[in-house]
C-alpha positions in Angstrom: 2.8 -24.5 8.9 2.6 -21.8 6.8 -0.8 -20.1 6.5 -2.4 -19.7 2.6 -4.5 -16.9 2.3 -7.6 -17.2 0.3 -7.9 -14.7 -2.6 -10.6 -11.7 -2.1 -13.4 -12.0 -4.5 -13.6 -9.5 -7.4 -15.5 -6.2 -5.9 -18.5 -5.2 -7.6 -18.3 -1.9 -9.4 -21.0 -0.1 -6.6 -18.2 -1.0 -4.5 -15.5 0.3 -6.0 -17.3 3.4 -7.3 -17.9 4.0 -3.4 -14.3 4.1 -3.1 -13.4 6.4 -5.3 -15.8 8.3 -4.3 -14.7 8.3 -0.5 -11.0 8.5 -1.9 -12.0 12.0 -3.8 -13.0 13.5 -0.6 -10.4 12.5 1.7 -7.2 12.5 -0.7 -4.8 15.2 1.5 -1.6 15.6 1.3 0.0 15.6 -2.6 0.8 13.0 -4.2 2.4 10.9 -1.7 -0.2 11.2 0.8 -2.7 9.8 -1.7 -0.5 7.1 -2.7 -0.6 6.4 1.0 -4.1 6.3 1.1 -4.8 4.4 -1.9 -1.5 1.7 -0.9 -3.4 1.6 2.8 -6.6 0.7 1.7 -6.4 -1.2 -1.5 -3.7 -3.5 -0.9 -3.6 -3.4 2.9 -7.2 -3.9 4.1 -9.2 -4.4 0.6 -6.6 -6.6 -0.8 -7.9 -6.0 -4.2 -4.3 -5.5 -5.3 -1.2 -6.7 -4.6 2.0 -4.9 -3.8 3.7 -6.1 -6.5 1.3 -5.5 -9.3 0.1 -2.0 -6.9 4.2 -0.4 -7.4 3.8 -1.5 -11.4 1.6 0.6 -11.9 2.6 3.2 -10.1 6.1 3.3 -11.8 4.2 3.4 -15.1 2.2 6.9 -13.2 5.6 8.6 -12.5 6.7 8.0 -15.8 4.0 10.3 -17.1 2.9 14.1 -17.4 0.3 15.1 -14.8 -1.0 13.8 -11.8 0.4 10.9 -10.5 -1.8 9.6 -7.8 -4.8 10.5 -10.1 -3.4 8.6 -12.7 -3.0 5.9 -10.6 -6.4 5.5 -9.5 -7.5 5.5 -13.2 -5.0 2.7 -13.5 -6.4 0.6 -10.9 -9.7 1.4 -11.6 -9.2 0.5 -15.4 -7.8 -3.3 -14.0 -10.4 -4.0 -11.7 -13.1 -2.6 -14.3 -11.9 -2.4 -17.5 -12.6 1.4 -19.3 -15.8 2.5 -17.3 -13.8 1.5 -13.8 -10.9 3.8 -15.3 -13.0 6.9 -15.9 -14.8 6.2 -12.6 -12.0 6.2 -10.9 -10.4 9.2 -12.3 -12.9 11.4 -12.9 -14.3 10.4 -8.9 -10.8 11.3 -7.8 -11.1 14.2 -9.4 -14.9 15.3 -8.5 -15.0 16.2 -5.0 -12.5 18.9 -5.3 -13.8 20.2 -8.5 -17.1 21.7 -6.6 -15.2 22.1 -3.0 -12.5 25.0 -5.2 -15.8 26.4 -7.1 -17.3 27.2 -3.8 -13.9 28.5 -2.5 -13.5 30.6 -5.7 -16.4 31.8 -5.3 -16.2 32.7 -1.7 -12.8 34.1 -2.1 -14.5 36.8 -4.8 -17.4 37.7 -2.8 -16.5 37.4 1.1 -13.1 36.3 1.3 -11.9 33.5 3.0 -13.2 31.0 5.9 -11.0 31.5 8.7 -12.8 27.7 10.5 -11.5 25.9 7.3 -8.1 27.0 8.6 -9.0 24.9 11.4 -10.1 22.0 10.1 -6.7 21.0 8.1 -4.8 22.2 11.9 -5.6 18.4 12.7 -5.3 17.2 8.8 -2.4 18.0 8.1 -0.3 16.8 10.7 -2.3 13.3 9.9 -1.5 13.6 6.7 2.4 13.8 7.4 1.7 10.5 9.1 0.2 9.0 6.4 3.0 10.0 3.9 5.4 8.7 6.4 4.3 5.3 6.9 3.4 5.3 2.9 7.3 5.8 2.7 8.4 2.8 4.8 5.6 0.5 3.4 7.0 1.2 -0.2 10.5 1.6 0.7 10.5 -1.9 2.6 9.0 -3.6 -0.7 11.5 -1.8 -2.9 14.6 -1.1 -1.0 16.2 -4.6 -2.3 19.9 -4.0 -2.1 22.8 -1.4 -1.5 22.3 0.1 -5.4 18.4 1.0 -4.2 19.2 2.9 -1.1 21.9 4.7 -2.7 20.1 5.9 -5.7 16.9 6.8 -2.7 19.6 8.8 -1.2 20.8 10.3 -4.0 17.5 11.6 -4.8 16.2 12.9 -1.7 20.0 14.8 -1.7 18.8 16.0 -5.3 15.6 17.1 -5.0 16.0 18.7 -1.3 19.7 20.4 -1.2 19.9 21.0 -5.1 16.4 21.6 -6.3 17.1 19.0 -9.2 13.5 18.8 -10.9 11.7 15.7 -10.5 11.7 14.4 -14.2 15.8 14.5 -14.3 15.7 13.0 -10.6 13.2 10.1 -12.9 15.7 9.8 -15.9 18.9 9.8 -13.6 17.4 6.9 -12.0 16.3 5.4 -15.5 20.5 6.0 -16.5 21.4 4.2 -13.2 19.3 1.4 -13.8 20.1 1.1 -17.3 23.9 1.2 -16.6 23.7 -1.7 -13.8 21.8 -3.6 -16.2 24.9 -3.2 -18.4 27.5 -3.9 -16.2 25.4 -6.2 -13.5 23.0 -7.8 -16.0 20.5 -9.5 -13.3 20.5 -13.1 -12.7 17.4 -15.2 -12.9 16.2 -15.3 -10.1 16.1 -18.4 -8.1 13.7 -21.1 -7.3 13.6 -19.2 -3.4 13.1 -15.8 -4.5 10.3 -16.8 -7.1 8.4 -18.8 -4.5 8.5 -16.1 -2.0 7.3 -13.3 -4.6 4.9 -15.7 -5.5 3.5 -16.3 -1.6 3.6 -12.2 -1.1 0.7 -12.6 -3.5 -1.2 -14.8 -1.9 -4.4 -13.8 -1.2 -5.3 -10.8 -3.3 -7.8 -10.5 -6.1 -5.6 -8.3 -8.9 -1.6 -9.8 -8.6 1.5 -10.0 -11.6 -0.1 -13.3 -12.6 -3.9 -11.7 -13.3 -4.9 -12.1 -16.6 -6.2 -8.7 -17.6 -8.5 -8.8 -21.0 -7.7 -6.4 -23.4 -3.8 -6.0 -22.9 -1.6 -5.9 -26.1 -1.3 -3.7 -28.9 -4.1 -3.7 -31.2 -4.0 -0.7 -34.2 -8.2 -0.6 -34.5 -8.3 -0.1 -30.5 -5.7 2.5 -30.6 -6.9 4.7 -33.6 -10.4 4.0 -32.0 -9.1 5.6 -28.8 -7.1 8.2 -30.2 -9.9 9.4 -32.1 -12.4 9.3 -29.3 -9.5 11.2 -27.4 -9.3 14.2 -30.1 -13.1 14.0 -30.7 -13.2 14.6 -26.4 -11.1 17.7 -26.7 -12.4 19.9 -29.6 -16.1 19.0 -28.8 -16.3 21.8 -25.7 -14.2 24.3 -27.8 -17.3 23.9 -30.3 -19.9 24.0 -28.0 -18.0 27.5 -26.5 -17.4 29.0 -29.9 -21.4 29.0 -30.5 -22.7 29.3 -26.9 -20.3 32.1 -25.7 -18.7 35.6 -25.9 -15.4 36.4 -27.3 -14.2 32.7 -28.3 -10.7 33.9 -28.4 -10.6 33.7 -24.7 -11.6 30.7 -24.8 -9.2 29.0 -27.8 -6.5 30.6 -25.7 -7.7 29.1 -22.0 -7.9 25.7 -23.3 -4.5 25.9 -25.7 -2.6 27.4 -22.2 -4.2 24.4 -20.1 -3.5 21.8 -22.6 -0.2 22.9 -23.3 0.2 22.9 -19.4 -1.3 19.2 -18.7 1.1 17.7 -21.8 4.3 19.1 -19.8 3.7 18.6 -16.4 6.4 16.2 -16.3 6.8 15.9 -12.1 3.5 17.5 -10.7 1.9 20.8 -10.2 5.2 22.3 -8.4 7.0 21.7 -11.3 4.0 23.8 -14.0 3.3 26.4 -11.4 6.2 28.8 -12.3 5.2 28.8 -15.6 1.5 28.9 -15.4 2.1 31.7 -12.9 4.6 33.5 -15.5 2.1 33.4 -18.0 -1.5 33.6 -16.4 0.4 36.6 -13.9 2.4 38.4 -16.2 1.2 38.1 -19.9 -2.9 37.4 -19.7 -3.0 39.5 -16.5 -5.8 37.4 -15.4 -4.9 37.1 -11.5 -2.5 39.0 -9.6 1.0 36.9 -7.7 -0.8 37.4 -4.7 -3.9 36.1 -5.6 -1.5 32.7 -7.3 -0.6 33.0 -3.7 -3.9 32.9 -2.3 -4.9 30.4 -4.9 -2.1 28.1 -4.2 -3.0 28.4 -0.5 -6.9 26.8 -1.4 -5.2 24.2 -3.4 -3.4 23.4 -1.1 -6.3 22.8 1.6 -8.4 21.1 -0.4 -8.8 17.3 -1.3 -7.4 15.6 -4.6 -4.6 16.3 -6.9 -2.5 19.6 -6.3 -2.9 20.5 -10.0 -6.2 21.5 -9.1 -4.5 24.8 -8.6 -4.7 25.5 -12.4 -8.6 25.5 -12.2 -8.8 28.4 -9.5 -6.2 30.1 -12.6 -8.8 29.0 -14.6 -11.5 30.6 -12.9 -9.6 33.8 -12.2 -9.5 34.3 -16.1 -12.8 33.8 -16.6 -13.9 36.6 -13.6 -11.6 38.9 -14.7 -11.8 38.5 -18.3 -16.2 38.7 -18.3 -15.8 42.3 -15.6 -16.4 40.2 -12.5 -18.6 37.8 -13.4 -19.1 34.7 -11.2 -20.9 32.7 -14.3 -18.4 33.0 -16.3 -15.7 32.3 -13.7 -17.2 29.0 -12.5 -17.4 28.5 -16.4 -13.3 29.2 -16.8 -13.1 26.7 -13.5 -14.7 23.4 -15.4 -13.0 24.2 -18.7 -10.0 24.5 -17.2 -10.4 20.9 -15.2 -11.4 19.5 -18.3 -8.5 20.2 -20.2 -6.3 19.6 -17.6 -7.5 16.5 -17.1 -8.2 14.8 -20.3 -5.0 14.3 -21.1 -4.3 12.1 -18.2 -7.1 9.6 -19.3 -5.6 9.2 -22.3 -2.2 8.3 -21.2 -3.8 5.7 -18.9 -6.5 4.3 -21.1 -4.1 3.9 -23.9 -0.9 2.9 -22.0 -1.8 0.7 -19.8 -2.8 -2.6 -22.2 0.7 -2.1 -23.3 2.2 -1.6 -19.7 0.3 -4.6 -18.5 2.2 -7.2 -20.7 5.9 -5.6 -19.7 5.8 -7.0 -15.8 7.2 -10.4 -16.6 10.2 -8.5 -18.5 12.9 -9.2 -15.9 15.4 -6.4 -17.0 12.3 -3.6 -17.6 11.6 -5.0 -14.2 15.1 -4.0 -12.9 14.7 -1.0 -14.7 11.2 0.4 -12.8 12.7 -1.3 -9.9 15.5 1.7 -9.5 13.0 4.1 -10.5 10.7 3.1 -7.1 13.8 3.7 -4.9 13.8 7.1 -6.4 10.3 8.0 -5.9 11.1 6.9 -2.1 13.5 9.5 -1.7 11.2 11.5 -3.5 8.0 11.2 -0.8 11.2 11.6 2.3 11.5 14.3 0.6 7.9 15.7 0.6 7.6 14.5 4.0 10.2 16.9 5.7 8.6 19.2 3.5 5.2 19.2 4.4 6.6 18.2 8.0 8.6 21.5 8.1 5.4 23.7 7.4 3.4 21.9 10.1 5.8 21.6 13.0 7.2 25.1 12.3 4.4 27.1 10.6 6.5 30.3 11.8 9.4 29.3 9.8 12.4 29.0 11.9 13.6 25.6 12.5 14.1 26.4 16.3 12.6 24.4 19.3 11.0 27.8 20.6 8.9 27.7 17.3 7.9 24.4 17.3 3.9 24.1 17.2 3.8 21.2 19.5 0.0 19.7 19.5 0.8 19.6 15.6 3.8 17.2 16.7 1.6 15.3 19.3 -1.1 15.1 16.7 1.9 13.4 13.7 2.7 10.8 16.8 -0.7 10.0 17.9 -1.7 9.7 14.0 1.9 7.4 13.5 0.7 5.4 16.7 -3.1 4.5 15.6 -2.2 3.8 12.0 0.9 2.3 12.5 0.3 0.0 16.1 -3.7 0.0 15.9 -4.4 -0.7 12.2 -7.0 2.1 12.6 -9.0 2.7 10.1 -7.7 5.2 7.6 -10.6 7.0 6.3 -12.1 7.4 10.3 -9.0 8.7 11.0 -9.3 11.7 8.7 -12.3 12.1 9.8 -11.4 12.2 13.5 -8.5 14.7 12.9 -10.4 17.2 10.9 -12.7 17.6 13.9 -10.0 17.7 16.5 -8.4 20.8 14.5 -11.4 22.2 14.3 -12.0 21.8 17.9 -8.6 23.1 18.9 -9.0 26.2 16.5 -12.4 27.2 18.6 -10.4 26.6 21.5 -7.5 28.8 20.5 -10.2 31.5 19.4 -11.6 31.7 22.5 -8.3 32.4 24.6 
């Protein structure tokens, strides 16, 4: 007899907004790895969302400029609690790593960098390959539905890792696919079977395809009422800096260059980098391409969304623009996020009431559907990626250069998370201290 779950309760905000907050301080590993997270935690042990409804929103997120897994957390946080859940979310996601790549910046002016943080993301990031791992056979189980989805994953991991195809034409060649099969294999109705088994994977979650969200729909006083908050949000801080502070053309140029950035970041940071670097390196002279090194390096070490790379930029501009000053730097640092960031609240506070009412559109269904597989082969692909810089931080791919307790450490992680059902969060936890431990270790040989 087949067992019917009983639907979670809706979570009070104080416990979501202790979520987010965890989520901001723990989110390692790009993109996928906080999909991972977020897919772990919310659907898996929360249940507050369902898979289903979970990769709906997510294909909406990779549809968009900036980042995704950001955006997705606004998304989610917007469904469970309406507009203040959604700038929770976001902005919580965001937080953590604001004030963690200040006090790096800041550090990295003054006395240079922390040789023990090395050690801390040792054990992190080998978790965190785990993480993206499993994150890529939880999604690609769910979405892998027939020969046309594993061929387009294929096909994109092929793209994105031998070619170097961008991500946004890996997204529209996927969108072409789909649209072409719907042409030539229009998709059937499905049958009384496959409806009652999607219907059963939902059984016991708060937030499924069959919620009833309030507010959905297009409604012209919302959207003028939200655009106009939205431009009102973005030329309120240029104000406040054109009477506050020196040489405003500084700043009318930092917040045109990081908007302009945020609006075409069309497949994450590695995708804007070049041309942030171009520009911030070569024409505003603000940092130097080894300091984009170094400041790619921090970004990469710290919690939240890669993009955060922009704000040590951003900082950078304002130290070397104001003669060295740290004021004026950590000023350049939270104008930058700002602008960066604004932009992606938009997109999701606006969007989504329209997105909501398109999940019951078979064929846009179909459509999204193709776009998942792609994204799988996208996260394979971040996976060897990030696993390649783990396991062989020397750079050859030769066994006599493999870093093996980084290995033990991606097998132990696969084991506990995978076999256990450990607890995620702990788990971070636990492997930040074991690299710390091993680096103390290694020091003292």
């Amino acid at each position: 007899m087949q067992q019917v779950l009983i639907p979670v309760s809706k979570p009070t905000f104080a416990e979501a907004l202790r979520f987010w907050l965890k989520l901001g301080f723990i989110s390692f590993g790009g993109p996928a790895g906080q999909i991972g997270i977020m897919h772990t935690v919310l659907v898996e042990e929360k249940r507050w969302i369902s898979d289903a409804k979970f990769l709906h929103a997510l294909n909406y997120c990779m549809l968009l400029p900036g980042p995704e897994a950001q955006q997705l957390a606004t998304y989610i946080g917007w469904l469970l609690h309406g507009t203040r859940g959604g700038l929770a979310a976001g902005i919580l996601f965001v937080l953590p790593s604001v004030f963690i790549l200040l006090a790096l910046s800041l550090l990295y002016v003054t006395v240079g960098t922390l040789p023990a943080l090395q050690g801390v993301f040792l054990g992190l990031k080998p978790a965190v390959v785990a993480v993206i791992l499993l994150a890529m056979m939880k999604i690609g189980q769910k979405s892998l539905l027939s020969p046309l989805h594993y061929a387009v994953a294929a096909a994109s991991f092929l793209g994105i890792f031998w070619l170097n195809i961008p991500f946004p034409l890996l997204i529209i060649g996927a969108a072409v696919v789909a649209l072409l099969a719907q042409r030539f294999f229009p998709v059937r109705p499905s049958s009384e079977a496959a409806h009652a088994r999607a219907t059963q994977a939902e059984e016991g979650y708060f937030l499924t395809t069959r919620s009833m969200v309030p507010g959905t729909g297009f409604a012209w006083p919302r959207l003028l009422r939200q655009l106009g908050a939205a431009l009102g949000l973005w030329a309120l801080p240029l104000g406040v800096l054109a009477g506050t502070t020196p040489d405003f053309s500084f700043w009318r140029m930092l917040t045109l260059f990081f908007t302009q950035a945020a609006l075409v970041t069309f497949g994450g940071a590695y995708a804007v980098l070049p041309y942030v670097a171009q520009v911030s390196v070569e024409k505003l002279h603000w940092l130097t391409q080894s300091q984009m090194l170094d400041g790619l390096a921090l970004g990469e070490t710290t919690p939240g969304p890669l993009i955060m790379v922009l704000a040590f930029v951003g900082f950078m501009g304002g130290y070397t623009h104001f003669g060295g000053s740290l004021a004026f730097g950590a000023l350049g640092l939270l104008t930058t996020t700002y602008y960066t960031f604004l932009p992606c609240f938009v997109f999701i506070l606006v969007g989504a009431p329209l997105i909501e009412r398109t999940q019951h559109n078979p064929q846009l269904k179909a459509v999204l559907s193709i776009i998942t597989a792609a994204v799988v082969g996208v996260i394979l692909n971040l996976a060897v990626y990030l696993g390649r810089s783990v396991l062989f931080p020397a750079g050859p791919l030769h066994w006599s250069q493999l870093h093996w307790p980084s290995l033990v450490w991606v097998l132990v992680s696969l084991v506990g998370l995978y076999r256990f059902k450990l607890n995620l969060i702990l788990w971070i936890g636990i492997s930040a201290v074991a690299g710390l431990l091993y680096y103390f270790a290694q020091a003292g040989h």
